[in-house]
N, C-alpha and C positions, 0 to 999 in steps of 0.2 A: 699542587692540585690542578691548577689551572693550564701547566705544562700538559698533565697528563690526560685533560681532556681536547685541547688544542691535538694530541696526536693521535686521539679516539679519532676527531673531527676528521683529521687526515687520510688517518684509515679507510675510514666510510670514503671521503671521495675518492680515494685512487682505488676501490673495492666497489664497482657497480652492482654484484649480486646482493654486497650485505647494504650497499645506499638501497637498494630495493627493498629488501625485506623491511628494511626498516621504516620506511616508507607505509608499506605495506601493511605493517604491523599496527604504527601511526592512524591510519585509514579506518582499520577496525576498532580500534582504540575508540574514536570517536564518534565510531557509527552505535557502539556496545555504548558508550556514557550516551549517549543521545535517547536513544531507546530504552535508557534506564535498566539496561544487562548490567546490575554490578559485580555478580558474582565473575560474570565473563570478564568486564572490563578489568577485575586485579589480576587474572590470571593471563590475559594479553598483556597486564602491566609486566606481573613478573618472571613472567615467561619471552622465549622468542622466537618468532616464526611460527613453531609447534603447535601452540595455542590461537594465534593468528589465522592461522591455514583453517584449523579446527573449527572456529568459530564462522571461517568464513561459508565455508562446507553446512555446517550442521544447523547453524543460526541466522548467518546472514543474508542469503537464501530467502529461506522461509520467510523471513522478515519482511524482507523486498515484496516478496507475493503476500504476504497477511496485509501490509498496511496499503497494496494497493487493491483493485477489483478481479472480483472474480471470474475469469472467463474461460469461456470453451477452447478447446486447440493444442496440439502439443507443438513443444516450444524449439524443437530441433531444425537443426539445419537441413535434412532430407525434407521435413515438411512444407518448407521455405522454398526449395527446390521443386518439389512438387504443385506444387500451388500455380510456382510462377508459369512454369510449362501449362498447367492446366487455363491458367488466364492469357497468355500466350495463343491457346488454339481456340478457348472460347470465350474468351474475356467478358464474363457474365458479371451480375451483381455478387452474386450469392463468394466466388472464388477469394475475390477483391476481399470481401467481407471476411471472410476467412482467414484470409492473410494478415489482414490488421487486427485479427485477435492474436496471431500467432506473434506479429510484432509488440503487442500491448502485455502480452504476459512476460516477452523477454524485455521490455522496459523500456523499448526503443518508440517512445509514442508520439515523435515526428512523423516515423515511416508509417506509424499507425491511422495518423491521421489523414495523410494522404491514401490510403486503402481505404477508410471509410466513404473518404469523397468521391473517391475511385466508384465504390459501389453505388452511393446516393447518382451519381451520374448517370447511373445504368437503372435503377430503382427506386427514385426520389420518395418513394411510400414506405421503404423497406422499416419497420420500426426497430427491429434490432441493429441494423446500422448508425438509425440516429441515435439509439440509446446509447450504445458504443462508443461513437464519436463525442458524442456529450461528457462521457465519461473520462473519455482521453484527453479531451481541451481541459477538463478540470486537473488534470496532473500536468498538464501543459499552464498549469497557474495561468488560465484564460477563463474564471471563471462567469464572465458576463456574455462571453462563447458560449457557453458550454450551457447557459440557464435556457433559451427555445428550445434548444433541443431535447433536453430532459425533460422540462414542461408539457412538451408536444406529447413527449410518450406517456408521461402519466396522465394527460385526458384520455388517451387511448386505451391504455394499460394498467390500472394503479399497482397489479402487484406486478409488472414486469420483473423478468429475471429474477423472481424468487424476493423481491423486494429490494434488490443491489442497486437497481435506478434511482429509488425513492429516494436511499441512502446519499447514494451522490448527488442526489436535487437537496437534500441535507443541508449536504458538505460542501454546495455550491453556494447555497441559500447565506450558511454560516464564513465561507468566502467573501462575501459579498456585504458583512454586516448584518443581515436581517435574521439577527440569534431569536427572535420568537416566533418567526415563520418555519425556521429549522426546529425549533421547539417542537411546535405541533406533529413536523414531521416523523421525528425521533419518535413522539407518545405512539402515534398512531403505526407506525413500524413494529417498535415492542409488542404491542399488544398481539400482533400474531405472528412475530419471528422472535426466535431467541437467539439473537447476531451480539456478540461482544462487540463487536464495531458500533453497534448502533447504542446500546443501554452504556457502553462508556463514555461515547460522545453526550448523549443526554444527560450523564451526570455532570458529565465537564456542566452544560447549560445551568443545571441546579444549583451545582459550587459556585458560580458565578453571578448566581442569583439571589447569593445569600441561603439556599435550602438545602443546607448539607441534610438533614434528615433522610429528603427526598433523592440525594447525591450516595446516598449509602445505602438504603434499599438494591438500587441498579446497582451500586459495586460489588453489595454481599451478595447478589444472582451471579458474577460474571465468576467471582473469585470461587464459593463453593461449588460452581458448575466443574469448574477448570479440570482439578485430580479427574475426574471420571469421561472425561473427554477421552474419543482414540487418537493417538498418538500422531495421526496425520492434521489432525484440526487442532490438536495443539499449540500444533508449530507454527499453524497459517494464524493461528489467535494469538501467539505469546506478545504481539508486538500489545496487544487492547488488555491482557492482561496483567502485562508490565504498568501498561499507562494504569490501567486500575489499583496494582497495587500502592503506586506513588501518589495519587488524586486520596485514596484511603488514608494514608499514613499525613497528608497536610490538611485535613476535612477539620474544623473545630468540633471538639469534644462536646 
């Protein structure tokens, strides 16, 4: 037995395509157990490549953009291109700005960040920029960054962006330790959005507070919402959904 995987082992290294896939396949593996995909993660188990690719395509995607924020911009290389010529001949606020969403959706929220400041440079007032930028330092695990500027916008703003700032003053707030000032923000969010991102996070608050009662109201909205959702805002949710149905199944009876 142990022969015989000694010359698996072999295999793989003098085999770059299949040390890759395998690799590769590994990667998903634990991206699907982490995000509580178990259906995906057995069939990345028992499968290979095939299922891996698949997931990575149809699931992990979506993933990435559901559990980050939501922004304006398409995420392609032409747009990238265009932008920068366009900041090149007028390197305005608004272009700069532009560009750090387009880098923020594809994940890259270094480059993202240097665009916002880019534009705060040129528009220290701009409040979509600082909201942005606030929102990026929080995926940049900076979240003591990232609290003025979200702050800032919500004396200005409270429902900016549809409510997505609040959320990340939330998710900074609960970064940060200060789970009942995020509390409030949660309550007062729901009460006029209906974001699985936000009624999940607040039940997490509830579980944690000992009031699974009140932890299972917000799950049963998120989970009977789910089936009748269209199939684009599924996918951007399945990551709040997942978490929902795992916080569900460990809630005391």
């Amino acid at each position: 037995m142990l022969t015989s995987l000694f010359e698996s082992l072999g295999y793989l290294v003098h085999s770059p395509v299949m040390l890759a896939m395998m690799v590769f396949q590994i990667w998903m593996l634990v991206h699907a157990l982490r995000n509580r995909e178990w259906v995906w993660a057995f069939f990345i188990f028992i499968g290979f490549g095939i299922a891996a690719l698949w997931y990575y395509f149809s699931a992990y995607q979506g993933a990435t953009t559901a559990s980050g924020f939501e922004l304006p911009g398409a995420a392609g290389r032409q747009r990238i291109k265009e932008l920068k010529a366009q900041i090149h001949h007028l390197d305005n606020a608004y272009h700069h700005f532009q560009l750090g969403d387009v880098y923020f959706r594809k994940g890259n929220f270094a480059e993202a960040e240097k665009c916002y400041r880019a534009a705060l440079e040129r528009d220290a007032k701009d409040v979509d920029a600082r909201a942005h930028l606030g929102q990026c330092l929080l995926r940049l695990k900076r979240p003591a960054e990232a609290r003025p500027f979200l702050e800032g916008v919500m004396l200005e703003k409270p429902d900016h962006d549809y409510g997505h700032t609040m959320m990340a003053l939330a998710e900074t707030l609960s970064a940060l330790g200060e789970t009942d000032n995020a509390l409030l923000y949660w309550q007062h969010i729901t009460k006029s959005h209906f974001y699985p991102r936000a009624k999940v996070q607040l039940a997490e608050i509830y579980a944690a507070k000992k009031q699974p009662d009140l932890a299972r109201a917000e799950l049963k909205e998120v989970l009977n919402d789910d089936p009748h959702t269209p199939a684009y805002q599924r996918r951007r949710d399945r990551v709040w959904v997942s978490r929902a149905k795992a916080l569900m199944r460990n809630l005391p009876k």
